[in-house]
C-alpha positions as CSV (number, residue, x, y, z in Angstrom):
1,X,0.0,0.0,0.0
2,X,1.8,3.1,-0.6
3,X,1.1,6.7,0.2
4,X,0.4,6.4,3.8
5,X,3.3,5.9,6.3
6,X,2.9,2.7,8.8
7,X,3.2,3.6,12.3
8,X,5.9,2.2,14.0
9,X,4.8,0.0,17.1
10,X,4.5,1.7,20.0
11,X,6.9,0.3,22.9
12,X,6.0,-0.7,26.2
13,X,7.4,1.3,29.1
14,X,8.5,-1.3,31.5
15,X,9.1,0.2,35.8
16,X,12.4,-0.7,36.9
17,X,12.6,-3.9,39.0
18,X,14.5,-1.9,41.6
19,X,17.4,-4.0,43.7
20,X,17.9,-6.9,43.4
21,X,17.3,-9.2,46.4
22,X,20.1,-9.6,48.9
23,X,21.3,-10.2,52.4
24,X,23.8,-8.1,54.5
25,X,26.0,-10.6,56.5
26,X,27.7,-9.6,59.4
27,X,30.4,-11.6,61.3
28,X,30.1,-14.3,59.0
29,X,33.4,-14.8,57.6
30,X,33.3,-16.0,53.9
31,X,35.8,-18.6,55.0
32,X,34.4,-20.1,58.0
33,X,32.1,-23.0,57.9
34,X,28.9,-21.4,58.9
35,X,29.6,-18.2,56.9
36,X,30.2,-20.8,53.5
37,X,27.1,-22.5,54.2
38,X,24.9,-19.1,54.5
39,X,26.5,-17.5,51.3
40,X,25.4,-21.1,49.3
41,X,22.1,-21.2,50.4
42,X,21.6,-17.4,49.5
43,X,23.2,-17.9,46.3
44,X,21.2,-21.5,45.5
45,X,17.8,-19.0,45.9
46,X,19.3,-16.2,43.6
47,X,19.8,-13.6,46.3
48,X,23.3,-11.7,46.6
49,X,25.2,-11.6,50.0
50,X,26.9,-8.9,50.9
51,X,29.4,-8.6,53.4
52,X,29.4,-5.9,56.2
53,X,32.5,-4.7,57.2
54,X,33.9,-2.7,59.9
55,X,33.9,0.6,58.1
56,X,30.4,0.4,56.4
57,X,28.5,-0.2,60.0
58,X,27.6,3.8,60.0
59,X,26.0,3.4,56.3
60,X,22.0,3.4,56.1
61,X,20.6,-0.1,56.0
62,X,19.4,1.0,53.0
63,X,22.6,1.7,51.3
64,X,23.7,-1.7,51.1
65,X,20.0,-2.4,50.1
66,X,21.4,-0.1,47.1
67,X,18.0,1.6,47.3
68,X,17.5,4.6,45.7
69,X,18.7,7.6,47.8
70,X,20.7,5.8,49.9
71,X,24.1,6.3,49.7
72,X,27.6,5.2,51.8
73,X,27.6,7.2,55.1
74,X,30.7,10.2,53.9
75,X,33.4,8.7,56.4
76,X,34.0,5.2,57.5
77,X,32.7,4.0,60.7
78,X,35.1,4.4,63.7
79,X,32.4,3.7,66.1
80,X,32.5,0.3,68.6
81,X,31.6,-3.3,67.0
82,X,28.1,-4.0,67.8
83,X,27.8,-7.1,70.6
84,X,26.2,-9.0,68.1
85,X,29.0,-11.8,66.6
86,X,26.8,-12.3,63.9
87,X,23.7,-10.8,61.8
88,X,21.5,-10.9,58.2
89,X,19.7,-8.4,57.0
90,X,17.0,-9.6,54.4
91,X,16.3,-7.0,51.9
92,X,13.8,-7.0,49.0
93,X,12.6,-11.0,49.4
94,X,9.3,-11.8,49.4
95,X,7.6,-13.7,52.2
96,X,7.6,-16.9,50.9
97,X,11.3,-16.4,50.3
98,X,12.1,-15.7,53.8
99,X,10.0,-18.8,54.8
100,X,12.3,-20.7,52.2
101,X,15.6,-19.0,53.6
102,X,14.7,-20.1,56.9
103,X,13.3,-23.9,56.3
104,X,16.8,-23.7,53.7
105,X,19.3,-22.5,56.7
106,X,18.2,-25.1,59.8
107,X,18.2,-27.7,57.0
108,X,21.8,-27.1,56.1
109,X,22.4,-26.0,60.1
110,X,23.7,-22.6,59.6
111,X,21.1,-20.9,61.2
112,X,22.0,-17.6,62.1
113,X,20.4,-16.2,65.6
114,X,19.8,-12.2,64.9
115,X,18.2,-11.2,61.7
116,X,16.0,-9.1,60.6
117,X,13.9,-7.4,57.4
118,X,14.5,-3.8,55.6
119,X,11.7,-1.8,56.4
120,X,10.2,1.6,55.3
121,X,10.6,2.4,59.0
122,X,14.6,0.5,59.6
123,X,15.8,1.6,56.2
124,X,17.1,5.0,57.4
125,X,19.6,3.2,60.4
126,X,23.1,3.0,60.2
127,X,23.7,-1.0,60.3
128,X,25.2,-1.2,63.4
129,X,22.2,0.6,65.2
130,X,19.7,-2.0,63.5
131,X,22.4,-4.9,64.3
132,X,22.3,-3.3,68.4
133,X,18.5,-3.3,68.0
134,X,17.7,-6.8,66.8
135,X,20.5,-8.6,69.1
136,X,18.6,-6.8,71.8
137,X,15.3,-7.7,70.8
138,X,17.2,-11.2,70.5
139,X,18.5,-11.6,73.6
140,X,15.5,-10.5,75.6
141,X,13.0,-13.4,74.2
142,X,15.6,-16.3,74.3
């Protein structure tokens, strides 16, 4: 047919995923046992570890989350190591995936005492105040 133009097929706009799923890990050295065991049953569900260290405790929970506005706190942390010896913070997995992490870690015995979810209302804390929250929390109902 020929005089009129075809239109060119309008494209979807797809949203942005956002982050990806993913789980701070805090005094669980990649090396040790425990700490090997927790990074492979994160990595057998898809989700990304990410390690915590010392000089990223004052960053927003939320920062390692890699949410949008969140950013690294300016200076490192020079603060005291939280009491906890070890913490995850779940971020961006869906309920049935936390059920799955859990049932996933006491079957492969790596459970891992404090832990918690990022929140709208955590999100904002620097790691090591959410780490000092939850091992409270923690220690008061075992």
């Amino acid at each position: 047919m020929a005089g009129k133009p075809q239109k060119k097929a309008a494209r979807k706009k797809v949203k942005p995923s956002g982050p990806a799923a993913c789980a701070v890990l805090w005094g669980l050295d990649p090396s040790s046992e425990k700490g090997t065991a927790v990074r492979g049953v994160l990595r057998e569900m898809g989700v990304v570890a990410r390690t915590a260290l010392p000089e990223r405790l004052g960053d927003a929970a939320g920062a390692f989350a890699r949410l949008p506005g969140f950013r690294p706190a300016p200076l490192p942390y020079a603060g005291p190591a939280p009491a906890a010896d070890e913490f995850v913070l779940l971020c961006g997995l869906t309920d049935a995936q936390v059920n799955e992490f859990l049932a996933r870690s006491r079957e492969a015995s790596c459970v891992v005492g404090p832990k918690a979810l990022l929140t709208p209302a955590n999100r904002a804390w620097p790691l090591v105040r959410l780490i000092e929250a939850v091992a409270a929390e923690h220690a008061a109902n075992s």
